[in-house]
C-alpha positions as MATLAB code, in Angstrom:
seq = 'XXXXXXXXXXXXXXXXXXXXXXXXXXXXXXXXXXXXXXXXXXXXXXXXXXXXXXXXXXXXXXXX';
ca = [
     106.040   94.722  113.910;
     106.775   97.805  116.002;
     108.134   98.600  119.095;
     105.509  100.526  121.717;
     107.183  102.604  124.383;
     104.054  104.071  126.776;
     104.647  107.072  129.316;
     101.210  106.295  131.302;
     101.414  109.348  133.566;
     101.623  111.521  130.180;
      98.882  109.915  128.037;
     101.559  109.676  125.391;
     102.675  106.956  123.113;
     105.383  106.223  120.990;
     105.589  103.272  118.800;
     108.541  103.005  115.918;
     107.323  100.940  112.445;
     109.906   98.792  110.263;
     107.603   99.690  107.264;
     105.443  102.077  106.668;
     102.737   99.299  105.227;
     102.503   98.762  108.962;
     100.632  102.818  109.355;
      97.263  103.212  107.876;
      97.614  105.447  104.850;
      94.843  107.389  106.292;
      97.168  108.428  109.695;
      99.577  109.192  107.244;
      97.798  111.359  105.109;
      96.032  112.993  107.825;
      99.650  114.287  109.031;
     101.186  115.060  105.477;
      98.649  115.476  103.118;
     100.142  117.272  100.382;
     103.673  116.388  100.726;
     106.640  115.575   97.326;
     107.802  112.666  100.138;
     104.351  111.154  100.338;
     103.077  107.317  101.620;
     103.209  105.873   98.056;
     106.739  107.105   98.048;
     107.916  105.767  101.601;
     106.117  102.728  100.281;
     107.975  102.509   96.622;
     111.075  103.070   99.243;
     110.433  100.077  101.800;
     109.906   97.642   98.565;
     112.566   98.245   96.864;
     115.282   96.887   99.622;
     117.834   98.630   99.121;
     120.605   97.647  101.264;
     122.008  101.088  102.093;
     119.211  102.699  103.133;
     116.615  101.451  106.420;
     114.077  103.629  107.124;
     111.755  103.587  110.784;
     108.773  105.645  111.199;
     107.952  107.153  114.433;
     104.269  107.942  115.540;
     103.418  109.935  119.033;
     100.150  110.230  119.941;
      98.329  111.493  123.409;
      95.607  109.168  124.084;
      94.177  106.063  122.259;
];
C-alpha cells in the first residue's frame, strides 16, 4: 500500500511505499542502475523484518 500525495497545479506526484516489492524493479533500476545498495538488497532488507530498522521509499514523478 502507499500513500499518494498529488500537487495538480504542478504535474507532480509523490507517493511513499512500505516495501519496495510494491516499485517495479524496472523504475528502480532505471534510477540506480549500478548502485552497492541495489533493489535485491532493499528487498533482502524488507524480508528480513528486522525490528529496528523500517524503511519507506519515496517516488516523485511529473506527469503519469
Amino acid at each position: 500500500m502507499s500513500l499518494v500525495l498529488e500537487r495538480p497545479k504542478t504535474g507532480i506526484t509523490s507517493r511513499i511505499f512500505n516495501r519496495i516489492e510494491e516499485i517495479p524493479r524496472e523504475i528502480w533500476e532505471s534510477v540506480y542502475p549500478d548502485v552497492l545498495e541495489s533493489y535485491g538488497f532493499f528487498k533482502s532488507l524488507d524480508e528480513s523484518a528486522f525490528e529496528q530498522f523500517a524503511f519507506h521509499y519515496l517516488l516523485v514523478y511529473e506527469g503519469d
